[in-house]
C-alpha positions in Angstrom: -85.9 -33.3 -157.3 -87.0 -36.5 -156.3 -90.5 -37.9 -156.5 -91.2 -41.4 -154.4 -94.6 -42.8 -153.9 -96.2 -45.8 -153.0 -99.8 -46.4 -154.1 -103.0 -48.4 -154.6 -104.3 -46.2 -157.3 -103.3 -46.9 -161.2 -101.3 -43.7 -162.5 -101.1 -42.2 -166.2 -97.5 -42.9 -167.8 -98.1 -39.4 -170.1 -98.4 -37.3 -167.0 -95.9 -38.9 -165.1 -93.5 -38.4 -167.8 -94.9 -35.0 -168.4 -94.2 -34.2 -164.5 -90.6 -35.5 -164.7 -89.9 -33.0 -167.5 -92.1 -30.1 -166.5 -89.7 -26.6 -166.2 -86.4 -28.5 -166.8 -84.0 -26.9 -169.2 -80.8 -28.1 -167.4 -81.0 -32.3 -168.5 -81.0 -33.3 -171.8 -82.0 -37.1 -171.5 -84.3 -38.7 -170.1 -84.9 -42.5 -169.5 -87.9 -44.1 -168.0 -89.2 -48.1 -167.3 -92.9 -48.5 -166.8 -93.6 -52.7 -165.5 -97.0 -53.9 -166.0 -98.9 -57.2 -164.9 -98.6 -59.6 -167.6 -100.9 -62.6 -168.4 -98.2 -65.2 -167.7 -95.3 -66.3 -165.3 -93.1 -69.5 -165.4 -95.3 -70.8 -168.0 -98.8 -70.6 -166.3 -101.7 -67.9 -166.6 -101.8 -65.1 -164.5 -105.0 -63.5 -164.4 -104.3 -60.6 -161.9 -101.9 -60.1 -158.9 -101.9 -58.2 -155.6 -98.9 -56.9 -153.8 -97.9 -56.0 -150.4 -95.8 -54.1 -148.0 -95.1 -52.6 -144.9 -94.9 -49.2 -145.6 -92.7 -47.3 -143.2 -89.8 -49.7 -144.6 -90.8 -49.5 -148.1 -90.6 -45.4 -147.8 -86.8 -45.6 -146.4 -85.9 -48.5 -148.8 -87.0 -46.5 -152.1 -85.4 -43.5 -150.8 -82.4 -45.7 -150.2 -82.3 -47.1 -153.5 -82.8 -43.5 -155.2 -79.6 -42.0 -153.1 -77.4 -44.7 -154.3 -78.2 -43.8 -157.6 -77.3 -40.5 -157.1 -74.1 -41.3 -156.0 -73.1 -43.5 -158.7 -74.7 -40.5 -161.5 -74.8 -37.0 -162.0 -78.8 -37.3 -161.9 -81.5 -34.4 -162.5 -84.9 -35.6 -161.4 -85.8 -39.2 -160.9 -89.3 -40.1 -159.9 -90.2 -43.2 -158.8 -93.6 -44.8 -158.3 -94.8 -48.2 -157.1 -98.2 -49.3 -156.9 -99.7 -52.1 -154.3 -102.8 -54.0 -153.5 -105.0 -56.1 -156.2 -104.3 -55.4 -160.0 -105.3 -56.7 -163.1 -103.7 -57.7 -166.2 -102.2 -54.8 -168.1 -102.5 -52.5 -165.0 -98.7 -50.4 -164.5 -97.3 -51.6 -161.7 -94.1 -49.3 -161.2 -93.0 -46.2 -162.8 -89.2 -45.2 -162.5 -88.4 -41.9 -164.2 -84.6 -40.5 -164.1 -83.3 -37.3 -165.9 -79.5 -36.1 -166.0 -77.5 -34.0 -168.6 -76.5 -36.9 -170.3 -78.1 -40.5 -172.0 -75.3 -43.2 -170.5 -76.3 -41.5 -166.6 -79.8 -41.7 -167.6 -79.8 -44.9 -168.9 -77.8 -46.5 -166.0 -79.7 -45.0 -163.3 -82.8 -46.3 -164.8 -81.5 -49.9 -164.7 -80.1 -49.9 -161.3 -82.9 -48.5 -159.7 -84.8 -51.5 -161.7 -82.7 -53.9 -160.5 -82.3 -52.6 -156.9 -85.9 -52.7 -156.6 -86.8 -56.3 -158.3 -83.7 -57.3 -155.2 -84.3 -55.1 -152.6 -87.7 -53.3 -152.2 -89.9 -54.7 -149.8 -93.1 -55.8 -152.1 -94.4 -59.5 -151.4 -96.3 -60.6 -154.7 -99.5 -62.8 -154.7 -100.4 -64.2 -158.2 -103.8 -65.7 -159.0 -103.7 -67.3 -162.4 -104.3 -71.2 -163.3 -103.0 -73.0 -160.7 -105.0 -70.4 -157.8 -103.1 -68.2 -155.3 -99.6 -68.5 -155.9 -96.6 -66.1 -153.4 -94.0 -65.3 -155.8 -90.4 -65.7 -155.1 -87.4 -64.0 -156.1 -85.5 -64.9 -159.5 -82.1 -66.5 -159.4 -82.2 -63.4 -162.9 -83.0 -60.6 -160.6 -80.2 -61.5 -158.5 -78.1 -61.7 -160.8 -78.8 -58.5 -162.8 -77.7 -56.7 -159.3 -74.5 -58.1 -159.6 -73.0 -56.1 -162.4 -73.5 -53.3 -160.5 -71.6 -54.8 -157.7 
């Protein structure tokens, strides 16, 4: 039911959608979030970005995120991917995917896992835009988003 993977390679949002759906009759909604690398951050240009993790701890902590999900919704499918290493402007960076019977579960599970991840997941960002190499740190916004769900 679930799909997690972490990857270098750039994926296809059609088939990823398409995979979500394939031979499900049971759920009615689905909702999905697809994040890309913009051409700005904090007012200067970005002109690509590369991310990192250590992926033993990534694994456990996007399989984490996805069970608490589930324990909050009545969730089908949910499939979840996150790319890493160097990627330019426009390139998908994360995929998240969630099915259930109804919109509001769909919905909802979407957006946590979105927010658990900009919080929680164990990516380190490196920017390289106008001003050179920059590390990224987390948003007082992110943080915040998380707490609703609190």
């Amino acid at each position: 039911m679930d799909f997690i993977e972490v990857r270098t390679e750039s994926f296809a949002v059609a088939e990823e959608f398409a995979a979500l759906r394939a031979h499900n009759r049971s759920d009615g909604a689905c909702a999905m979030f697809v994040g890309s690398v913009r051409d700005f951050n904090a007012g200067a240009g970005v002109s690509g970005l590369a991310l990192e993790h250590y992926p033993g701890m990534t694994q456990k902590n996007l399989q984490r995120i996805v069970a608490d999900a589930r324990s909050r919704w009545e969730l089908g499918r949910v499939r979840l991917l996150h790319r890493v290493g160097p990627m330019a402007v426009e390139e998908d960076i994360v995929f998240v995917g969630v099915t259930s019977s109804h919109r509001q579960s769909a919905f909802a599970a979407c957006h946590y896992i979105m927010d658990r991840l900009k919080t929680e997941a164990p990516f380190w960002k490196l920017e390289s835009g106008d001003a050179g190499d920059t590390w990224v740190a987390a948003r007082d916004s992110d943080r915040q988003a998380l707490e609703k769900w609190q």
